[in-house]
C-alpha positions, -999 to 999 in steps of 0.1 A, spaced: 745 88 -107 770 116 -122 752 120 -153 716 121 -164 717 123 -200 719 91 -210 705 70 -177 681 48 -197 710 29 -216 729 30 -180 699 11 -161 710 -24 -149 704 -51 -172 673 -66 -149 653 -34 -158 658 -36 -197 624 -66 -199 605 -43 -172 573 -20 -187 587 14 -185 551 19 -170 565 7 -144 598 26 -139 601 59 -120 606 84 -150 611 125 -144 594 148 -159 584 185 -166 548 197 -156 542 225 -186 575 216 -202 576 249 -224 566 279 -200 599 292 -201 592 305 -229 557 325 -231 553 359 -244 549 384 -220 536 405 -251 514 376 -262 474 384 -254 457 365 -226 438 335 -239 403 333 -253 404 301 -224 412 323 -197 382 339 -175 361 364 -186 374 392 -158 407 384 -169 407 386 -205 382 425 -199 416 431 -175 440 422 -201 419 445 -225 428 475 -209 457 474 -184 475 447 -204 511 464 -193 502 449 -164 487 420 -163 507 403 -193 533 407 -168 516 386 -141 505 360 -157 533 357 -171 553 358 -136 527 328 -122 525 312 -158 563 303 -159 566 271 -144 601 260 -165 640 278 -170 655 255 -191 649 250 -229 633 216 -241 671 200 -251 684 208 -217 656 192 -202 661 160 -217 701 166 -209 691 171 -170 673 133 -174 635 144 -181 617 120 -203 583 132 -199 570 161 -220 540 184 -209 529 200 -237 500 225 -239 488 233 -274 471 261 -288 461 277 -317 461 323 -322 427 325 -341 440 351 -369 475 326 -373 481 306 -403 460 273 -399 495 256 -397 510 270 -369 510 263 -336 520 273 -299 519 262 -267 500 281 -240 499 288 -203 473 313 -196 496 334 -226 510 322 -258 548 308 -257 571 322 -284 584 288 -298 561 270 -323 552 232 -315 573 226 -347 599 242 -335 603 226 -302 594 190 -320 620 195 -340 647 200 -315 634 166 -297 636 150 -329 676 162 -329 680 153 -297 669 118 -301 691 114 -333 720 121 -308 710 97 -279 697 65 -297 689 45 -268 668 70 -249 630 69 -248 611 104 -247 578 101 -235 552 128 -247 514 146 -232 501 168 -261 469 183 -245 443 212 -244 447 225 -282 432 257 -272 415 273 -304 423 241 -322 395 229 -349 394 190 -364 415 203 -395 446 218 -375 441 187 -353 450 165 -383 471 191 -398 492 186 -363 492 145 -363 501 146 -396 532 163 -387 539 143 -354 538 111 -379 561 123 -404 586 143 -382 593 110 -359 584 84 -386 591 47 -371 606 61 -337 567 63 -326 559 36 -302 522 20 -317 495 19 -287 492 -17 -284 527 -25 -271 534 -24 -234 568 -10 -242 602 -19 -226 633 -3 -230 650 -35 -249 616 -35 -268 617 0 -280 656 -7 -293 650 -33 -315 622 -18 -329 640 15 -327 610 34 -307 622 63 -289 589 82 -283 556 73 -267 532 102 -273 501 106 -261 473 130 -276 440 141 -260 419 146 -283 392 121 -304 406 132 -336 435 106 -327 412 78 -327 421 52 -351 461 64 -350 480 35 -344 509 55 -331 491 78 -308 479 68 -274 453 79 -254 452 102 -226 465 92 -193 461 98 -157 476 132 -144 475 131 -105 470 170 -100 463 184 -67 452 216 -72 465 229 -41 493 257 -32 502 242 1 529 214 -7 514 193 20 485 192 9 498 181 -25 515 150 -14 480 146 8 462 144 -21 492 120 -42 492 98 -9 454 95 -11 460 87 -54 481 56 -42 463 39 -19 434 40 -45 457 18 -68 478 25 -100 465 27 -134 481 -5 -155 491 14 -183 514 54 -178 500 78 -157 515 111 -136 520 119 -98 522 156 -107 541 180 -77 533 211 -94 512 231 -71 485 254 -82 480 290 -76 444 306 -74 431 344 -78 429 345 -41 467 332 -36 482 357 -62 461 387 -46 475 377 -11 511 375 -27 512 401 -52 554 399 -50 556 366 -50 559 343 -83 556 305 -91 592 302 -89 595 315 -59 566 296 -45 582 262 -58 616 269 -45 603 274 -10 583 237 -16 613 220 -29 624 203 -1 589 187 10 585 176 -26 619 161 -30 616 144 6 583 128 -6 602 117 -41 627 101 -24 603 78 -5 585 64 -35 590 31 -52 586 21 -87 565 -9 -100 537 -28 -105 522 -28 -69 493 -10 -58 510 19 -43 542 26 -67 542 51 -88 557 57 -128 563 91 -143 567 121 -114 559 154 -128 577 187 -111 575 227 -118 614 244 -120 629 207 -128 665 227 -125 661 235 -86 693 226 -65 719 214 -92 692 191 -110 687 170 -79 647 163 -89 657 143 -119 687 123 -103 665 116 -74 636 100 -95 659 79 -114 673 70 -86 645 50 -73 648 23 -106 677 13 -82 646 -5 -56 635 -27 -84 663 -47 -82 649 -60 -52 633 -92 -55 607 -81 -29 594 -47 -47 567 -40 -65 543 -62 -35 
């Protein structure tokens, strides 16, 4: 496929009436690290040791979180130009911050607002009408019921009628003639009774650093059975205290690059569906590794449903 930006209005005609839960859709696991504040304070979230740490050698720990924090390079629009249509976003909230403003957070706070990055979405969309953005707000650190509803408020009137409502069991020739081009999920209560907001949904995480024992884990995920609605294989892999104290020169990036090629190998053996074993959205750290490869090689796999056998 020589270009990623638009795939969805590319797909063969046969995949148009098929559940995009059920298509294999890239995306970006903590879509906005690339742009956290190594200035920002660590977050009231993080452990106790680590916030006393930040407190008084924050020259240097700033620095490292923000080295094992950064899972992303490219901004949000290039993203979605590379072929990603799943969004990770992490929210949070600075305590002594106006009520309306908001960030996102890994371990640090990012420098973009969530309005500010929504916005730029929103654009984005307006330029590629027939593509479907599929969004994960989640963890609202610092976050109290008001700002919650402060924040959906905004989410409803910044995308208006592009927000797919939860009881469809959208497709792509669905969402354009109804003119959906975002599915967002939010995790929290306070989006009970919110038409267009759906509920949380499965993120396959292995919490592991070794990359084999990250596609253990996913293998073990599948033969348990896929969710019928969205849900996540996630490749990102996971650092701990232990990890970073062991490989004090080393950074996420650097520990992703080295995985790419037993991730990518794995992606390129999945199949999309319905069946017990396929999978839907696959989640990746660095989604700009090796000329955007990750991205072409998920869409890629729609390519199996036109098989009459897939899917069993």
């Amino acid at each position: 496929m020589s270009s990623c930006v638009d795939w969805m209005s590319r797909l063969p005609e046969k995949l148009l009436d098929m559940p995009l839960s059920t298509l294999a859709i890239p995306g970006s696991h903590d879509t906005m690290t690339y742009c956290l504040d190594q200035h920002s304070p660590v977050l009231p979230s993080q452990p106790k040791t680590l916030r006393f740490l930040d407190s008084i050698i924050p020259c240097i720990i700033r620095p490292c979180v923000n080295r094992w924090g950064t899972t992303q390079e490219r901004t949000i629009s290039s993203q979605l130009d590379s072929g990603i249509r799943f969004l990770d976003l992490r929210v949070a909230h600075k305590k002594k911050d106006s009520n309306k403003t908001f960030y996102f957070a890994h371990g640090i706070y990012s420098l973009w607002t969530v309005k500010e990055a929504l916005i730029d979405v929103a654009w984005w969309l307006e330029k590629h009408p027939k593509e479907v953005v599929i969004i994960a707000l989640s963890s609202f650190d610092g976050l109290d019921s008001s700002q919650h509803q402060e924040l959906i408020n905004h989410l409803k009137n910044l995308f208006l009628n592009k927000l797919c409502p939860n009881w469809e069991k959208p497709t792509l020739k669905t969402c354009w003639d109804h003119g959906y081009q975002v599915i967002l999920s939010y995790d929290n209560s306070c989006a009970v009774g919110h038409k267009e907001l759906w509920p949380k949904w499965d993120y396959w995480w292995a919490n592991k650093s070794d990359p084999t024992q990250v596609i253990s884990y996913l293998e073990e995920r599948k033969a348990k059975g896929r969710p019928d609605s969205f849900f996540v294989a996630g490749l990102n892999m996971t650092e701990d205290a232990r990890y970073i104290l062991l490989h004090p020169c080393r950074s996420m990036r650097i520990m992703t690059k080295k995985a790419y090629p037993i991730l990518l190998n794995w992606v390129k053996d999945q199949c999309p569906g319905s069946g017990k074993t396929c999978i839907n959205i696959i989640c990746a750290d660095f989604i700009g590794f090796s000329s955007n490869v990750f991205a072409q090689s998920v869409i890629e796999l729609n390519q199996r449903l036109l098989k009459e056998d897939m899917g069993t």
